[in-house]
C-alpha positions in Angstrom: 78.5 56.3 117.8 79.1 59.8 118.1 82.4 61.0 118.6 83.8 64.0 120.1 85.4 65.5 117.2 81.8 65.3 114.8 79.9 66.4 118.1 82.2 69.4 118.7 82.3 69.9 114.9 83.7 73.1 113.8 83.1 74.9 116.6 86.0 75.8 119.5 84.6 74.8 122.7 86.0 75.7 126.5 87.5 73.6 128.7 84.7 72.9 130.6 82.6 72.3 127.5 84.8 69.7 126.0 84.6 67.9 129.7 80.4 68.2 129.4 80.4 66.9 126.2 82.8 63.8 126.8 80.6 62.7 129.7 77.8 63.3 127.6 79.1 61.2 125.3 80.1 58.5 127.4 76.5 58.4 128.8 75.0 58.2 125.1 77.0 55.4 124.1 76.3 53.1 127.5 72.7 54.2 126.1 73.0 53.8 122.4 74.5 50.4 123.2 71.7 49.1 124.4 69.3 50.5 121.9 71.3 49.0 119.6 71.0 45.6 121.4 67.7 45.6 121.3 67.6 46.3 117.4 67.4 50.0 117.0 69.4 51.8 114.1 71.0 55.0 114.3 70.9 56.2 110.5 73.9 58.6 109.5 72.8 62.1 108.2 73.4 62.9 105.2 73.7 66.5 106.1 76.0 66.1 108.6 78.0 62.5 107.8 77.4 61.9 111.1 74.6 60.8 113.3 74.1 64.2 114.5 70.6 65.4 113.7 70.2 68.8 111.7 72.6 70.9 109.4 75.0 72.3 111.7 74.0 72.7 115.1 72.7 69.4 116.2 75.9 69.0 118.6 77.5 70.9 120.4 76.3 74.9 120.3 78.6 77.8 120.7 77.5 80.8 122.9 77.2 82.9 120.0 74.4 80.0 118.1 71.1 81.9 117.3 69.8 78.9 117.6 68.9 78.0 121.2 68.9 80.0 124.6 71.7 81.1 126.1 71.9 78.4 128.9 70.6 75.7 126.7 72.6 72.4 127.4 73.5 72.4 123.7 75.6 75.6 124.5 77.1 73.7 127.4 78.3 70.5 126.2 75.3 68.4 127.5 72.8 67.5 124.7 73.1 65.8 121.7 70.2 65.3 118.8 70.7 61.7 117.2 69.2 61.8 113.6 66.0 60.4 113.7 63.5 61.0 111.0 61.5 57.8 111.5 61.0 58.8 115.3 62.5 54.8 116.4 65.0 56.2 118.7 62.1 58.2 120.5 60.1 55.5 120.6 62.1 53.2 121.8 62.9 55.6 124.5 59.9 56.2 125.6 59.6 52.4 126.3 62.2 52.0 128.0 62.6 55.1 130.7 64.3 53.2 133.0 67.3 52.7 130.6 67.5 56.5 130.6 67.7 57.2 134.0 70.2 54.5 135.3 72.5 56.7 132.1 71.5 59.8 133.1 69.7 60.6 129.9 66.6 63.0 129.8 65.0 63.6 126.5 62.9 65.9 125.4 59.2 64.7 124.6 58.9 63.0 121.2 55.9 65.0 119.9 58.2 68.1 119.6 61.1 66.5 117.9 59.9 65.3 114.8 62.7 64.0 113.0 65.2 64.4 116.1 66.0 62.6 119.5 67.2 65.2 121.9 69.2 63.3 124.5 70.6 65.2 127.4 72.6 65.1 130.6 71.3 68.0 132.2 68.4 67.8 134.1 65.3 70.0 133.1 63.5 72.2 135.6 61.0 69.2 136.2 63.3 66.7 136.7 61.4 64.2 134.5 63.3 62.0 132.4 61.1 63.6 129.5 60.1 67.1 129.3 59.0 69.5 126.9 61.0 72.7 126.5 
């Protein structure tokens, strides 16, 4: 599991950052739990010693990132990308939706994270548990 101190990694975050990104990460690991359960592994990467997909910015995002919008949910606390170069978190996801909504989870659609699960806490425009950004 992801905890706050890799998510946050060496980036300061506000107050009301390190509050998003605590619920976020108390919604991940009801989730993760039951991934886990049902046999999924969440591989460590090696770039980041974590399970924190990426080099750097996988986590949490600060304002001045150049990676991401402004308002992204990264920037605010409220996404994570798990490490997932096999695509198993996504697809085990994507069969279980309902999992993901009683957490609060929205991901974004598997096709456009290839070796990443983007889970979230913040609802997209849509509203659909998966979305495309």
């Amino acid at each position: 599991m992801i905890t706050l101190t890799q998510y946050l990694g060496q980036h300061a975050a506000t107050p009301a950052h390190r509050k998003n990104a605590a619920a976020l990460l108390v919604a991940c690991e009801a989730l993760y739990v039951e991934a886990v359960l049902d046999g999924v592994e969440f591989p460590v990467n090696p770039a980041t010693g974590s399970q924190i997909s990426g080099q750097t910015y996988g986590g949490y995002r600060p304002a001045d990132c150049p990676i991401g919008a402004p308002g992204s949910a990264h920037k605010q606390g409220m996404a994570v990308d798990w490490y997932d170069p096999a695509g198993k978190i996504d697809a085990w996801c994507m069969a279980n939706l309902d999992k993901l909504k009683k957490h609060g989870i929205f991901i974004e659609h598997p096709s456009k994270t290839p070796s990443w699960s983007h889970w979230s806490i913040k609802p997209p425009k849509s509203g659909k548990q998966v979305f495309y950004p």
